[in-house]
C-alpha positions as CSV (number, residue, x, y, z in Angstrom):
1,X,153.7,70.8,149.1
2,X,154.2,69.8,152.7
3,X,151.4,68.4,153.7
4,X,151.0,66.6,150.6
5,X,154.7,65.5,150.9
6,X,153.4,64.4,154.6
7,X,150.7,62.9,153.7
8,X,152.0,60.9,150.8
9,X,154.3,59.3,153.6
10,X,152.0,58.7,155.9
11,X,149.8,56.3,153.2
12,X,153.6,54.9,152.3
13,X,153.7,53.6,155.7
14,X,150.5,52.6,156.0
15,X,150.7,50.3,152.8
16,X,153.8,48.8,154.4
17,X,152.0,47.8,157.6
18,X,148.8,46.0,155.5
19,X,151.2,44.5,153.3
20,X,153.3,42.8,156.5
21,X,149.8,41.9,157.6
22,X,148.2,41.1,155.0
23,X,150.2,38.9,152.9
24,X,148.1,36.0,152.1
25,X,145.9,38.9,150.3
26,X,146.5,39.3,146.0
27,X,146.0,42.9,145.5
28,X,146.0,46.1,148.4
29,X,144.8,49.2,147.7
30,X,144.9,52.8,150.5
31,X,143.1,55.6,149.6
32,X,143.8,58.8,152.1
33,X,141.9,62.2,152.0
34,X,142.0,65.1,153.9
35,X,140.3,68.6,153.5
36,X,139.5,71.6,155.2
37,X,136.9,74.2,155.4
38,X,136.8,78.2,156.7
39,X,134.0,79.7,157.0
40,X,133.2,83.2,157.8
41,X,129.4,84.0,157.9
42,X,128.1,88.0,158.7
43,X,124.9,89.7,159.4
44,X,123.9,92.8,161.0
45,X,127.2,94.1,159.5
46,X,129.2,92.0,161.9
47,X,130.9,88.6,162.0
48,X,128.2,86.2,162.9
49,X,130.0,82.6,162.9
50,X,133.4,81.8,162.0
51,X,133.7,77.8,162.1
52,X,136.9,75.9,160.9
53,X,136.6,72.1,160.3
54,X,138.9,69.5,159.2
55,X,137.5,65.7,158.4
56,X,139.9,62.8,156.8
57,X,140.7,59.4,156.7
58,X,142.0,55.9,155.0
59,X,139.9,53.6,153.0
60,X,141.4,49.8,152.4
61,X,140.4,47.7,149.7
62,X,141.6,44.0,149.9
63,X,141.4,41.5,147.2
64,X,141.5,37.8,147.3
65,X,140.2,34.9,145.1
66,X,138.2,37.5,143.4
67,X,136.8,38.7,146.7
68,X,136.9,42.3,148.1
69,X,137.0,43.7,151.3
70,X,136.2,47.2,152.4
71,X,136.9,49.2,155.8
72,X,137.8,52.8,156.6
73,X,139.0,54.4,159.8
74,X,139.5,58.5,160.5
75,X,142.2,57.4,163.0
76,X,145.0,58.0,160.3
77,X,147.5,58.8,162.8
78,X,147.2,55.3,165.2
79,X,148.9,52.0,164.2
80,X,146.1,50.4,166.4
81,X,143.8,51.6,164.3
82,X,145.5,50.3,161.0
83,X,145.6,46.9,162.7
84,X,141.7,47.1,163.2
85,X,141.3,48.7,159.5
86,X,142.5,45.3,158.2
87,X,141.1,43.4,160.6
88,X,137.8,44.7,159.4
89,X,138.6,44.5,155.7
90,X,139.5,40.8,156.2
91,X,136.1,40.3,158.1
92,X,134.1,41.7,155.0
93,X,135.5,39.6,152.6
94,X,133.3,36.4,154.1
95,X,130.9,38.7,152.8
96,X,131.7,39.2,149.3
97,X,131.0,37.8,145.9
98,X,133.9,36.3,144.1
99,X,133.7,38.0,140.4
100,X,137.8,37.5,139.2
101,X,137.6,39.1,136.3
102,X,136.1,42.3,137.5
103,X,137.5,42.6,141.0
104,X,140.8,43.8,139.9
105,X,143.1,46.7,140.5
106,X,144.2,49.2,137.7
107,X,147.9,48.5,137.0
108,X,151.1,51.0,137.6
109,X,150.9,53.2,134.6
110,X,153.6,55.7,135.4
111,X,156.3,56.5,138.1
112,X,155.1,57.8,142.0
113,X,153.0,61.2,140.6
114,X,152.4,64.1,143.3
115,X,150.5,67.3,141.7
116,X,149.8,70.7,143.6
117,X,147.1,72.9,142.5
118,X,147.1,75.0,145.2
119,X,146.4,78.6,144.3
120,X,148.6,80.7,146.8
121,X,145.9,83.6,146.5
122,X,143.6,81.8,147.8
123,X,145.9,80.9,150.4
124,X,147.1,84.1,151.3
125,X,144.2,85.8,151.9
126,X,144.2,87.0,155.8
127,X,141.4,86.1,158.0
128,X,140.7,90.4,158.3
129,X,140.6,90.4,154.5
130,X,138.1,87.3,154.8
131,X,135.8,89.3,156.9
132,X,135.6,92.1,155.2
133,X,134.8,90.7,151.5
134,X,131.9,88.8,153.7
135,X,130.9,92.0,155.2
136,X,130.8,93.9,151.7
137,X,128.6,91.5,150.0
138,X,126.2,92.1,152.7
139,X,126.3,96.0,152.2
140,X,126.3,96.2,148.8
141,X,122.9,93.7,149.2
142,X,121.5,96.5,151.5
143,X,122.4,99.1,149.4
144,X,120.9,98.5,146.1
145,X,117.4,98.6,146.9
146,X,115.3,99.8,150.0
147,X,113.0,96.9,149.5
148,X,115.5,94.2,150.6
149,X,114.9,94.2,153.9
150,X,117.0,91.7,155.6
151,X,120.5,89.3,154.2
152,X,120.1,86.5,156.1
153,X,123.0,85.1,155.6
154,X,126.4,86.5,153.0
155,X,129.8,85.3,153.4
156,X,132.3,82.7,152.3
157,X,133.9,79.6,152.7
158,X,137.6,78.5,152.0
159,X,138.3,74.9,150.9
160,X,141.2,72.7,150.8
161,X,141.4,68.8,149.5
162,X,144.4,66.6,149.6
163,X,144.2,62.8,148.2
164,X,146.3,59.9,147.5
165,X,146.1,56.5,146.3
166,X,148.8,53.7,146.7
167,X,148.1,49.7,145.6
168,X,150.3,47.0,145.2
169,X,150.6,46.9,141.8
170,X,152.6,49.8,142.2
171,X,150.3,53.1,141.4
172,X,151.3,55.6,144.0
173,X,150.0,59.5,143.6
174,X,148.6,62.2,145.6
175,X,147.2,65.6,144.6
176,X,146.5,69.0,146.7
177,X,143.8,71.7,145.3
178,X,142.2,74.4,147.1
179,X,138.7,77.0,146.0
180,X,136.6,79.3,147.2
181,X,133.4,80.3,147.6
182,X,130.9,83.5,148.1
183,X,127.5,83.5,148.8
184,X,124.2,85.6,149.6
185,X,120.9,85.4,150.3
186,X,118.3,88.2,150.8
187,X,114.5,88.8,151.6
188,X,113.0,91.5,149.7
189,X,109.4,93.0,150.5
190,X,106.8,95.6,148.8
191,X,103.2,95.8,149.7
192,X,102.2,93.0,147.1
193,X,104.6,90.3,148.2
194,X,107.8,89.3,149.8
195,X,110.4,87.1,148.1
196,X,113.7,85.8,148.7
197,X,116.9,84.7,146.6
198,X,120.3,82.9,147.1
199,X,123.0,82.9,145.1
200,X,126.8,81.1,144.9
201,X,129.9,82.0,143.3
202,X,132.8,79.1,143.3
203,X,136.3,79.5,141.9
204,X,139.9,78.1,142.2
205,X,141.4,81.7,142.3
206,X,141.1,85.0,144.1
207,X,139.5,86.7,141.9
208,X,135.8,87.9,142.5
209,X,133.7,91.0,141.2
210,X,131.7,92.0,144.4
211,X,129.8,94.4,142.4
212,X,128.9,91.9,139.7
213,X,127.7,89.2,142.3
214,X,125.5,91.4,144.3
215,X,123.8,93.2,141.9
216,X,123.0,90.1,140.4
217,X,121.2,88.9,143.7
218,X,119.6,92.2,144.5
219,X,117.8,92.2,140.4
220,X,116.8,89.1,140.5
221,X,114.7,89.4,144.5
222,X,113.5,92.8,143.4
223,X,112.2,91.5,139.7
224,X,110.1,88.7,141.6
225,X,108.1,91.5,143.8
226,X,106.0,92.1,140.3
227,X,105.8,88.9,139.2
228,X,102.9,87.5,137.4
229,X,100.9,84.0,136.6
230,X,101.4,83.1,133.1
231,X,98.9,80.9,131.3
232,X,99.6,77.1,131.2
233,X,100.3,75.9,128.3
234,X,103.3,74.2,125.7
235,X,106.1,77.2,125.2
236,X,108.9,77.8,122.8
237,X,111.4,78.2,126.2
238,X,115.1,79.3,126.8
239,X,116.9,77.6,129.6
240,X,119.5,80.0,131.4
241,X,122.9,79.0,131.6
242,X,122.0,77.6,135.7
243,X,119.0,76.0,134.4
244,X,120.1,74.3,132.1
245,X,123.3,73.0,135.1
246,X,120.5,71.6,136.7
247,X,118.4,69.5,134.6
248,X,121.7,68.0,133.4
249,X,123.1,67.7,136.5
250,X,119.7,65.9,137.5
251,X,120.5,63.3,134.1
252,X,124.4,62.5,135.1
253,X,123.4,59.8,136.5
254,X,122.2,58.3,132.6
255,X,125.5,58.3,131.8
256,X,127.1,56.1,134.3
257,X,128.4,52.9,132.7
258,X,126.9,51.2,136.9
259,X,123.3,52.4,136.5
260,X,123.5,50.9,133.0
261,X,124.5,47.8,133.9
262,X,121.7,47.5,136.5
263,X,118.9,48.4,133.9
264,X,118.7,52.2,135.8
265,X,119.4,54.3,132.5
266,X,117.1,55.7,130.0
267,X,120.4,55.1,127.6
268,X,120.8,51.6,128.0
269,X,121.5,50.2,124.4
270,X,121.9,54.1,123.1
271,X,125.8,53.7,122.1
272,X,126.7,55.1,119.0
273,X,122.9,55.9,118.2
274,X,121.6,59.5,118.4
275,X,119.9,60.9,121.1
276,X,119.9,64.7,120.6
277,X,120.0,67.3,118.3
278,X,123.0,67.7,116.0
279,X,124.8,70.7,118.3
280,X,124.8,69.2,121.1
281,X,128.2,68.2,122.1
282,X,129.1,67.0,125.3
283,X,132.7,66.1,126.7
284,X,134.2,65.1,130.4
285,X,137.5,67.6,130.4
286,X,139.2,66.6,134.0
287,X,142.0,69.6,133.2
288,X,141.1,73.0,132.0
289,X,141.5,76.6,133.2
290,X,137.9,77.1,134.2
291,X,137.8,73.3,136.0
292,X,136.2,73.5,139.7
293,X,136.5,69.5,139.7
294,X,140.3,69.1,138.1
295,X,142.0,66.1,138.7
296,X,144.5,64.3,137.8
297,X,143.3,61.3,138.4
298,X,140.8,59.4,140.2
299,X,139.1,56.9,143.0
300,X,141.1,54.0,141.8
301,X,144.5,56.0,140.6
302,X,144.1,55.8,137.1
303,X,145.0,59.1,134.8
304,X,142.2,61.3,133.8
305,X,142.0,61.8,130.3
306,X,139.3,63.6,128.0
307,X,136.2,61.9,127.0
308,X,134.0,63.3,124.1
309,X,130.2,61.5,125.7
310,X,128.1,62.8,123.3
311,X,129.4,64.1,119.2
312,X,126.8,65.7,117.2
313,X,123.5,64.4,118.9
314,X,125.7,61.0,118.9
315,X,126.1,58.8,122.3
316,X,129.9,57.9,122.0
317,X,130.6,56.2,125.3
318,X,129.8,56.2,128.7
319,X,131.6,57.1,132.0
320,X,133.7,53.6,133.3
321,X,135.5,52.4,136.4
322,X,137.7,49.6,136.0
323,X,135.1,47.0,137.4
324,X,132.3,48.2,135.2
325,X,134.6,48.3,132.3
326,X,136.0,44.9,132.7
327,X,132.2,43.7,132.3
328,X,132.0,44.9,129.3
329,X,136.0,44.3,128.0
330,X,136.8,47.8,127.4
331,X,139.3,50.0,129.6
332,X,138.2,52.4,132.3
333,X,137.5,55.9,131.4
334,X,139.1,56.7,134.4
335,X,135.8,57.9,136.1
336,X,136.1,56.1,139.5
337,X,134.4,57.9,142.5
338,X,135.1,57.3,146.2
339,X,135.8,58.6,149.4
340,X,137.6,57.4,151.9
341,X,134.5,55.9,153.6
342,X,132.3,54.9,150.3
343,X,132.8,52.0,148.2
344,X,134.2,52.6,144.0
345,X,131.4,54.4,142.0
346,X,131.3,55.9,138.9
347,X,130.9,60.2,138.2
348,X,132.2,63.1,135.7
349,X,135.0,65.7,136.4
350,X,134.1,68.8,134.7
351,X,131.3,68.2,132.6
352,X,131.0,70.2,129.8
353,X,128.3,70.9,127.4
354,X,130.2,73.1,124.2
355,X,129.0,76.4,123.7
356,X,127.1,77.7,120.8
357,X,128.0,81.2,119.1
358,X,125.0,83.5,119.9
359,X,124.3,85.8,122.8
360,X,121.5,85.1,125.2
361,X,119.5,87.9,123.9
362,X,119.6,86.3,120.5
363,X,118.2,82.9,121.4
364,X,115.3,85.4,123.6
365,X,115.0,87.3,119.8
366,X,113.9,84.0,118.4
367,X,110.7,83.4,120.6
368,X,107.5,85.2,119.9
369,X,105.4,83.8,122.8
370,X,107.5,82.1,125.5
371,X,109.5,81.6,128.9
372,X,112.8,82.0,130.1
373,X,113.8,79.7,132.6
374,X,116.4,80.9,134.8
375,X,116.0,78.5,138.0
376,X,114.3,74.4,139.0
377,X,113.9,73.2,142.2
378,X,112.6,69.8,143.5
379,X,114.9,67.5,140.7
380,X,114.8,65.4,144.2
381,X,111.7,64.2,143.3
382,X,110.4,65.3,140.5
383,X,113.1,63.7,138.1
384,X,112.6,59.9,136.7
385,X,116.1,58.6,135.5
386,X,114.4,55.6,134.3
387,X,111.8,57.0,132.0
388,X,113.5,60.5,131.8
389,X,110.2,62.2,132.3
390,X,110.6,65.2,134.6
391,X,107.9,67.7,136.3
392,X,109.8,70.6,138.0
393,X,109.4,73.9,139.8
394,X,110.6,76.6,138.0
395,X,110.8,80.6,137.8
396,X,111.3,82.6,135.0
397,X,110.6,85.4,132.7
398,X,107.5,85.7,130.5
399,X,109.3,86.4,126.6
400,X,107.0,88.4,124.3
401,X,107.5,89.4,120.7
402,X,111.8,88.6,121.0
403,X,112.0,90.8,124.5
404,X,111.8,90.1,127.9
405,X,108.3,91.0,129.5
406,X,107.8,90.1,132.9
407,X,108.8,87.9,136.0
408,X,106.4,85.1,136.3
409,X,105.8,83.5,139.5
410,X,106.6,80.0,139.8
411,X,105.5,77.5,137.3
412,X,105.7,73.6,136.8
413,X,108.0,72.6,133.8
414,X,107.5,69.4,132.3
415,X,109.2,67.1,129.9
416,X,111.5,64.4,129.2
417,X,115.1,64.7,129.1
418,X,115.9,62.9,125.7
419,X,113.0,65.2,124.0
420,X,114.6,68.0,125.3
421,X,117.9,66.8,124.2
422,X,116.3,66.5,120.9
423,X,114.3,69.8,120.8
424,X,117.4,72.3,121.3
425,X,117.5,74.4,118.3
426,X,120.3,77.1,119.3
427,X,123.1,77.5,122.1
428,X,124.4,80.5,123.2
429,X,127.9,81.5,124.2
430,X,127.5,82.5,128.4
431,X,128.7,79.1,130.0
432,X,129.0,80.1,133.4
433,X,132.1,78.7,135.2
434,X,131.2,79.9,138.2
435,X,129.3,77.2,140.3
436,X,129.8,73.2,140.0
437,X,131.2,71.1,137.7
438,X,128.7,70.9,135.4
439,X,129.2,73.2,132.8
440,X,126.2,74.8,130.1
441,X,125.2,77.7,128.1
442,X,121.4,78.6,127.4
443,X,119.5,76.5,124.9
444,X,116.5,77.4,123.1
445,X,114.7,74.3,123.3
446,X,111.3,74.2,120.8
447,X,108.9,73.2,123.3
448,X,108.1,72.4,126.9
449,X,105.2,72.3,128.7
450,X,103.9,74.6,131.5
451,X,101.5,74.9,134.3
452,X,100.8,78.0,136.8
């Protein structure tokens, strides 16, 4: 807890400084992060790059007449650059709209709140013991097949986050977490084709099945090498556990309480009305054992709490900040976003889609002629929040008669994202925790259509 402890009094100090130079401001909020990244990258079965980085800073937000002013400095450790921090803040606020009612900072809910979730395996975990995980996810990749002919890159990267809040209303809390992550890539080659793949595996613990993870890489390259067109057409279709991560992930944004107040979400006006099928249940969990994005609280200091979004096919609410609350006279979900250079948005913690009860294989049984999707690329562009229609690279498995039949090379999978919604018939029970935030089983979703 020591550098938390430390930082927590540096921000203490800092608010005491704004505050004596600052006084004819109504409201002060500092918001301080720090975090750190290892990284040890291998190839050729030696230590390629090791890099270390550390990045941090303050934010200041100052209120008055309904005004607010921004600035941020990375200087934490200056009293000059304090001085300059409100300086600038000040400056902005000739800038800003005056909006009273909204421009307000979340009130003192509890006493000064400091919580470490630091995992102390991940912590004490040498730098040799680093390097050689790193260097046996590339040699198992080698080993499996003779047709992967090269790991570009396998390794690892060791993070570590500290935050803290402190506004003059009296919220004052900090928080320390720490995670790690694995990751491989390899090129595989026959005489037909040559194909590559790239995986991740995040946790908050120590705990990591090499075996599992590489074998998983080294299937999935080799299974491409025989891949074949499929037909275009409109499919019954399964969506994998890291498919389905993504096309939700690529839809968080319809949920934000600021992109439906600016006429940006396909679910404007959709509270309390249905808009998917009956087993689709979707909740915000900011605590739970599995949570890569726990938190205790967030950007503005306000206490995470569950949030059930979506009951039964059944929009309940969607995710609020206290500004974008206050426009509509409710009370912040406590979904805040910032960092200490950006201004107060809105995003989920752990966002969790609930699990169904079959297996994979079942929902696969169901299908007589379709596609398993297992993978989408280009959601950069080919995603339209506004109309929800989507048009998306894909790769996948041809399904034939309730079984598996072949790798298909890449397809286009289009659709709209409340239809899909709408059109899942069955969810299985293999959310995979393992890496972001969002969190999905597979669907079976009744139709989609496809192109070669």
């Amino acid at each position: 807890m020591s550098e938390l402890n430390s930082l927590m009094n540096r921000i203490k100090e800092i608010y005491d400084i704004i505050k004596n130079k600052a006084d004819d401001i109504d409201e002060i909020e500092v918001y301080m992060s720090e975090s750190g990244e290892e990284e040890f990258t291998v190839r050729e079965r030696d230590l390629d790059k090791y890099t270390f980085a550390e990045s941090g800073g303050v934010g200041l937000r100052l209120i008055k007449n309904g005004k607010v002013g921004v600035s941020f400095t990375e200087k934490i450790n200056s009293n000059d650059s304090i001085y300059n921090l409100i300086e600038n803040a000040k400056i902005s606020l000739n800038y800003a709209d005056a909006e009273p009612e909204y421009n307000v900072l979340i009130e003192k809910e509890d006493d000064e709140k400091t919580y470490d979730m630091i995992n102390n395996d991940i912590v004490n975990l040498s730098n040799e013991e680093l390097k050689n995980i790193s260097l046996s996810i590339e040699d198992k990749l080698y080993s499996y097949d003779k047709r992967i002919i090269n790991v570009p890159s396998a390794g690892l990267a060791r993070y570590d986050f500290i935050k803290c809040i402190i506004n003059s209303n009296g919220v004052c809390k900090g928080e320390k977490k720490n995670s790690i992550t694995y990751y491989g890539e390899v090129i595989a080659k026959d005489s037909n084709a040559t194909k590559t793949f790239f995986d991740i595996y995040s946790a908050h613990d120590a705990v990591f099945d090499v075996n599992a993870f590489t074998k998983n890489i080294a299937d999935s390259v080799i299974g491409k090498l025989s891949a074949k067109n499929i037909e275009s057409g409109k499919y019954k279709t399964v969506f994998t556990s890291k498919a389905m991560r993504t096309i939700i992930g690529a839809y968080l944004g319809l949920f934000s309480s600021e992109s439906v107040q600016k006429k940006l979400s396909l679910l404007q006006g959709k509270l309390n009305k249905k808009i998917a099928s009956d087993i689709v249940n979707i909740k915000d969990i900011p605590i739970f054992d599995n949570g890569l994005a726990n938190t205790y609280f967030d950007g503005e200091g306000s206490s995470t709490k569950d949030l059930n979004i979506i009951t039964n096919g059944v929009l309940n609410s969607y995710l609020y900040n206290n500004y974008t609350a206050r426009k509509e006279g409710r009370k912040t979900t406590s979904h805040a976003s910032r960092g200490f250079k950006t201004s107060i948005g809105v995003s989920c913690h752990n966002f969790i889609l609930e699990e169904g009860h079959n297996t994979q294989d079942e929902l696969i049984s169901q299908i007589q002629n379709g596609i398993l999707v297992n993978s989408l690329t280009g959601t950069h562009s080919g995603v339209n929040a506004i109309s929800g229609d989507f048009s998306l690279q894909a790769e996948g498995i041809k399904i034939e008669n309730g079984k598996l039949a072949y790798t298909a090379n890449p397809f286009i999978v289009s659709g709209n994202i409340l239809d899909f919604f709408n059109n899942i018939e069955m969810l299985a029970n293999d959310t995979d925790y393992y890496h972001s935030s969002i969190y999905t089983p597979s669907a079976l979703i009744k139709e989609l259509s496809f192109a070669s």
